[in-house]
C-alpha positions in Angstrom: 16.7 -158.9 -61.6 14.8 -159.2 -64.6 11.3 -160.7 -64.2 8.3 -161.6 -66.8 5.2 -159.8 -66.8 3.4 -162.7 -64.3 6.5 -162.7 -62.2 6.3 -158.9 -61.9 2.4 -159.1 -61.0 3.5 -161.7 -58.0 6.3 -159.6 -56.8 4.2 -156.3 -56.9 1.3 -157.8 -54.6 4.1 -159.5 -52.1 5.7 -155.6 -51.9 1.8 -153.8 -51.6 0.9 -156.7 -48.9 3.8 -156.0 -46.9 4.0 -152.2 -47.1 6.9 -152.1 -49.0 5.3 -150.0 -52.2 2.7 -146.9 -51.9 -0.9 -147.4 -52.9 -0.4 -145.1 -56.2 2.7 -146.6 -57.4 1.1 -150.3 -56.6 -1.6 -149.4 -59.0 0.1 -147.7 -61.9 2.4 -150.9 -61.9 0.1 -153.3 -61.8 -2.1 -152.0 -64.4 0.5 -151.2 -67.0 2.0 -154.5 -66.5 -1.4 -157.0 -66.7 -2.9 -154.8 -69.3 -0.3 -153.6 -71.2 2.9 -156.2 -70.7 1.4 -159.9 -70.2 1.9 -161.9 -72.9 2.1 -165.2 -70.7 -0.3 -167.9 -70.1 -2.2 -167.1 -66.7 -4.6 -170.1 -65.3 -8.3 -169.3 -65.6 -7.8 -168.5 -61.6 -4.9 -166.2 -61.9 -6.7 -164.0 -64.8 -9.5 -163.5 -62.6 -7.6 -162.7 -59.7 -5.3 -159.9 -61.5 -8.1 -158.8 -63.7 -10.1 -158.0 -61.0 -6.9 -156.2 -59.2 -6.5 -154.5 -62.9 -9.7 -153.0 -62.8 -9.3 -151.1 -59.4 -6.0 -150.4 -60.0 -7.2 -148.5 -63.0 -9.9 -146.7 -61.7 -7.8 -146.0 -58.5 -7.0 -142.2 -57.5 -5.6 -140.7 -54.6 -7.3 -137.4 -54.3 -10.3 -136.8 -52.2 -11.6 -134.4 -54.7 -11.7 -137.1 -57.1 -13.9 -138.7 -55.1 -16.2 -135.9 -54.0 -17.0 -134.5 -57.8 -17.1 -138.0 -59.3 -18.8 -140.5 -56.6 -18.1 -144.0 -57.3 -15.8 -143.3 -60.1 -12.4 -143.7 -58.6 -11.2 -146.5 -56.3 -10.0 -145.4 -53.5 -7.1 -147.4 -51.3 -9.5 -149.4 -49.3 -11.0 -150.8 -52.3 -7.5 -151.7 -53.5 -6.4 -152.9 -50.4 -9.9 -155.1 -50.0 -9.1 -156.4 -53.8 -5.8 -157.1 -53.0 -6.2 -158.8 -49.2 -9.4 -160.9 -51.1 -7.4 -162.2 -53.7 -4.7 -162.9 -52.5 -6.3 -165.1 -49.7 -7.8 -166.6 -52.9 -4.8 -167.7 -55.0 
């Protein structure tokens, strides 16, 4: 099924909500496609929402050592799993 960019974003948090898609692979998808393939019209609401997703998404790395040289650097999957729960109670 072929879906646009903002359809893709939707479908990506429905699969990371209900444990159908791995923290690392969540992230690498939802960042290329909101910063990289969105050429649609979000509301003022949705870009917030997925911008603020976008951002940990980014930053987000699986690797304890990661996190122990660089503190505060990386996400790690809490904070893309608190991002996620938050704003998609939100929207």
């Amino acid at each position: 099924m072929n879906r646009t960019p903002k359809e893709r974003l939707y479908w990506l948090l429905l699969l990371y909500k209900n444990s159908q898609i791995d923290t690392e692979t969540f992230c690498n998808e939802f960042h290329i496609t909101f910063d990289h393939h969105l050429n649609e019209h979000l509301s003022d609401i949705e870009y917030a929402l997925f911008k603020e997703i976008s951002v940990v998404s980014a930053r987000y790395s699986g690797f304890e050592e990661d996190h122990l040289k660089y503190p505060g650097v990386y996400s790690t999957s809490i904070d893309v799993d608190k991002a996620v729960k938050l704003n998609v109670e939100l929207n």
